[in-house]
N, C-alpha and C positions, 0 to 999 in steps of 0.2 A: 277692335273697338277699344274704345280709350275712355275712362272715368273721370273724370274733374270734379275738382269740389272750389265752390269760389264761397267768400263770406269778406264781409266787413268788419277790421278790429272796433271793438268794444269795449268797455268797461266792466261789461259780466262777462265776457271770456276770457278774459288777463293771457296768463301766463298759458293758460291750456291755447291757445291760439296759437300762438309761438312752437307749442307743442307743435301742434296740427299741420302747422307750416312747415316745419323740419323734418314732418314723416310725412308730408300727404303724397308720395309718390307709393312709397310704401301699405297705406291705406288705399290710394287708387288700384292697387295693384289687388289686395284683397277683394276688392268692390266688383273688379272687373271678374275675378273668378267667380265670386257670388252669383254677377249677373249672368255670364256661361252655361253656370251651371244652372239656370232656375232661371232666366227670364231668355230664353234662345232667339227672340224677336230681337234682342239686343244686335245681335252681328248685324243686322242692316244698316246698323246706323255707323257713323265713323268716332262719334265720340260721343257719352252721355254726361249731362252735367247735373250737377245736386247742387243748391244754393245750404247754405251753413246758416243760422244765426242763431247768439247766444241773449237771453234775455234773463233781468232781476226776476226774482221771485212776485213781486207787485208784475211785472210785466205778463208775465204765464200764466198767471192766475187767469189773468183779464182774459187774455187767449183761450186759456183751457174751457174757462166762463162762457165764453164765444161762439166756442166751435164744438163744444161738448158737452156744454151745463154744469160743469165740474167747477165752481168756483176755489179752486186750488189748484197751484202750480202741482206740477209734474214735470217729469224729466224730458220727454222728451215728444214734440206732434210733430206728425207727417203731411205734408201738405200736396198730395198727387196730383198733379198735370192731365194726368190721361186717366184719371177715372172716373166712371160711370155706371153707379148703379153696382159698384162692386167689382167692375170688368175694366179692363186698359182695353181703352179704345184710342187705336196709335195713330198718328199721321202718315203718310207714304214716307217709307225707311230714304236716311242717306242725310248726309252733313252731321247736326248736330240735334240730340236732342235734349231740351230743357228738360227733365223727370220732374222737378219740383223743388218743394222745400225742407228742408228738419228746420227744427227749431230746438234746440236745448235750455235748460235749468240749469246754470251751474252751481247754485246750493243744494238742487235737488240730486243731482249726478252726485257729486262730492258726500251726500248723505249716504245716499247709494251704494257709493263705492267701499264706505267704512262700514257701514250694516256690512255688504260680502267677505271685508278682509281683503280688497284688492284696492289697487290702486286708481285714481281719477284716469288715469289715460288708458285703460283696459276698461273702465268702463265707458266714456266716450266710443271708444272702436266698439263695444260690443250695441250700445246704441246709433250708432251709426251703422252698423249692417243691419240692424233691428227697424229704423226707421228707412233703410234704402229700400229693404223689402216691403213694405209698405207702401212707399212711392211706385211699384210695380203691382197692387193690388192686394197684399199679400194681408191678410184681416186676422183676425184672433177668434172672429166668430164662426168661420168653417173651417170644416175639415181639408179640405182643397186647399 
């Protein structure tokens, strides 16, 4: 099973996209263990894809407003494909399958990153496995 990450360059992902570009073999590579080891329905399929997209701080807000009542950006929403009701409800395994969306902050990331003491592209990868498990059901509200 193979991981992909596709996205459209932007204006709010600048230079960190170029990043992304130059290591996403290396992040799929990450992703692909993640999902092995924590989502094992994965092996049915031959390749899972994640869409990418970076949006301004006005832009997250609206979304975050949207889809969670939060009228303020945040780093980072997951947008799952296969959930329901809290549960991955999959299609018959084989070819490819769409997982869903992230969507990133990159003022919010870059805030984030300097609050830890790390760098902007440690902490993309760490939200990017953060929201991939998410795309797989993976909640903050249970213990499961």
């Amino acid at each position: 099973m193979k991981v992909s990450l596709a996205w459209e360059k932007s204006e709010a992902g600048g230079l960190l996209e170029e990043w992304l570009a130059s290591h996403q073999g290396d992040l799929s590579c990450v992703l692909e263990e993640l999902y092995r080891e924590n989502f094992p329905e994965s092996s049915g399929w031959d390749e899972l894809e994640i869409s990418l997209q970076f949006l301004d701080e006005e832009a997250m807000a609206a979304l975050n407003g949207q889809y969670r009542g939060e009228n303020r950006p945040t780093d980072v929403l997951s947008f799952p494909l296969w959930e329901n009701d809290g549960h991955l409800e999959l299609p018959p395994a084989g070819g490819v399958l769409p997982l869903g969306d992230l969507v990133f902050c990159r003022p919010v990331l870059d805030a984030n990153a300097a609050a830890a003491g790390t760098s902007v592209q440690s902490e993309l990868a760490l939200l990017l496995a953060h929201g991939a498990l998410h795309l797989i059901a993976w909640d903050h509200d249970t213990e499961e």
